[in-house]
matplotlib code that plots the C-alpha trace (Angstrom):
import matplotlib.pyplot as plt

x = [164.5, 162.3, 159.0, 157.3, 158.5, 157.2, 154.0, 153.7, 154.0, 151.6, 149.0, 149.6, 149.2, 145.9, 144.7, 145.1, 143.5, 140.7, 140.2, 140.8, 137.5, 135.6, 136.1, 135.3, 132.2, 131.2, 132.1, 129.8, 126.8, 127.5, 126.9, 124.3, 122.5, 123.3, 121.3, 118.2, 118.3, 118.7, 115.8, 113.4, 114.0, 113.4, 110.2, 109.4, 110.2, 107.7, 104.3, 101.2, 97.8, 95.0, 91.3, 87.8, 86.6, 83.7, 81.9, 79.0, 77.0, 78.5, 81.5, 83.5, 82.8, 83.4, 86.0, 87.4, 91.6, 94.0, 97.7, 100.1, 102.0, 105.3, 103.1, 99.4, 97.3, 93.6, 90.6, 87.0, 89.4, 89.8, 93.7, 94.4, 96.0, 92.8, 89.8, 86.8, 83.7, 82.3, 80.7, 82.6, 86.1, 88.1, 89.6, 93.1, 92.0, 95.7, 99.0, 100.4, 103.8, 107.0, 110.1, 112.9, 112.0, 108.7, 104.8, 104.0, 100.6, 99.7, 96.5, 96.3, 94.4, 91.3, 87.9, 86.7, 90.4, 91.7, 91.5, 94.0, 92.6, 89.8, 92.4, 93.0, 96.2, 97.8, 101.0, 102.7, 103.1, 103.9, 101.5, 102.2, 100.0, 96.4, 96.0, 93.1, 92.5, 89.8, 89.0, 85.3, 83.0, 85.4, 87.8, 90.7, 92.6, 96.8, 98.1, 101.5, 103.4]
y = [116.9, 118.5, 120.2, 117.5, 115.2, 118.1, 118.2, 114.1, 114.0, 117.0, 115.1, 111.9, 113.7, 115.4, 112.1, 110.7, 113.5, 113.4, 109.7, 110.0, 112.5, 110.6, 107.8, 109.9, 110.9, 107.1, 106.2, 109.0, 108.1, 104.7, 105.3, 107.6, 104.5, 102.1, 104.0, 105.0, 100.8, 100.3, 103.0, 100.9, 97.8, 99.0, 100.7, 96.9, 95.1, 97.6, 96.7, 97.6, 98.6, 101.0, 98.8, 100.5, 100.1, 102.2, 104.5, 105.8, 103.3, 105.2, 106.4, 103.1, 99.6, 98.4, 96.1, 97.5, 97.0, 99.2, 98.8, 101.8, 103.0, 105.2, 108.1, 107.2, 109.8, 110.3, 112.1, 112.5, 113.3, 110.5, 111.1, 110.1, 106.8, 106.1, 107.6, 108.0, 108.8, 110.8, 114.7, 115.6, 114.2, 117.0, 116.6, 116.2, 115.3, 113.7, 111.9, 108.9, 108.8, 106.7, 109.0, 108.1, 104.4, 105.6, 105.8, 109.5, 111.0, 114.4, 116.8, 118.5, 121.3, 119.7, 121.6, 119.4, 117.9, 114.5, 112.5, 110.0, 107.7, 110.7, 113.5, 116.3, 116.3, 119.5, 118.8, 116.0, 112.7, 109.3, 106.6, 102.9, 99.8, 100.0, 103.6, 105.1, 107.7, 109.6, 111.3, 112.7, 109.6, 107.0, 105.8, 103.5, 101.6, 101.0, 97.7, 97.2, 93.5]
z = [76.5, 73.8, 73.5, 71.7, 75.2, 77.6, 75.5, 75.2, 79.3, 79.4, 77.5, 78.9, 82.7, 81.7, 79.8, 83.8, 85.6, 83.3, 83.8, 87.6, 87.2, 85.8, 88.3, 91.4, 89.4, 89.0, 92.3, 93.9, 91.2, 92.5, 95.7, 95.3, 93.2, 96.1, 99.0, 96.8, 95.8, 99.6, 100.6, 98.3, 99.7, 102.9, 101.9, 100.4, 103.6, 106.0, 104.2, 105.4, 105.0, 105.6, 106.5, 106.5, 110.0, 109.9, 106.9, 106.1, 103.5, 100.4, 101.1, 101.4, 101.9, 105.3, 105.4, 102.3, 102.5, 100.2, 100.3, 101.1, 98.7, 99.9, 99.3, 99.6, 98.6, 100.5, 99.1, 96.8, 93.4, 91.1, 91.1, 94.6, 95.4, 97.9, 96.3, 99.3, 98.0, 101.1, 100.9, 103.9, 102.7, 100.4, 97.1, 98.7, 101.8, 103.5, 102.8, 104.3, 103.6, 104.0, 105.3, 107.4, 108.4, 109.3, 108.4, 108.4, 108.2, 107.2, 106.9, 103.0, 104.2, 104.4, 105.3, 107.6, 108.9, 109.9, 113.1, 114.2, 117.1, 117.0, 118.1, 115.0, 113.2, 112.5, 111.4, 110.1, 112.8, 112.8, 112.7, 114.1, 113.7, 114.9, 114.5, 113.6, 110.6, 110.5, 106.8, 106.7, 107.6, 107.3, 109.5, 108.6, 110.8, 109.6, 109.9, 109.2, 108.3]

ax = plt.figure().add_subplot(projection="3d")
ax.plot(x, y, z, "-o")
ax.set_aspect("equal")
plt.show()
């Protein structure tokens, strides 16, 4: 056989690997893309909630319902998701957020804290249906669907 045979295989082989690459690198993209679409519909099918229970008369109206996001932000600044208009709420008051197959509710470093079922929260927890959250004067009660 001649060069221009070695070099023709040669190409031909490297023309393969390369594909071969590239199709490990769609397969994992694939997959990567099919358990982010599976998370979301997962946060879709666990809806829920948050319900004013009980406020002061200007910091939220009683009764008031706002549906949770997979991050649903509380506080007195305009770019939260749950903006509570209360003196003794802070800016970034707390996050309720979806992780793991589970509601999860943290303290941001709030002045004056938050409760759940009156009881501080210090570090991230999980929250069920019925609990009560605590942020400044208003208390919200979850209800999931």
């Amino acid at each position: 056989m001649s060069a221009e045979y070695w070099l023709l295989a040669l190409r031909i082989l490297t023309g393969l690997i390369l594909l071969g690459f590239l199709g490990a690198v769609f397969a994992v993209l694939w997959r990567d893309y099919r358990a982010a679409a599976e998370v979301a519909t997962g946060v879709r099918r666990r809806r829920g909630r948050l319900l004013v229970i009980a406020s002061d008369d200007e910091a939220a109206e009683r009764g008031a319902s706002y549906p949770l996001l997979p991050m649903t932000s509380l506080g007195r600044a305009p770019t939260n998701t749950i903006v509570i208009d209360d003196v003794y709420c802070s800016q970034e008051h707390a996050l309720v957020i979806w992780r793991g197959g589970q509601w999860w509710l943290e303290d941001r470093n709030s002045s004056n804290g938050t409760l759940l079922n009156g009881d501080p929260v210090r570090e991230p927890v999980v929250i069920s249906s019925g609990d009560v959250i605590g942020v400044g004067q208003v208390q919200l009660k979850l209800e999931l669907e």
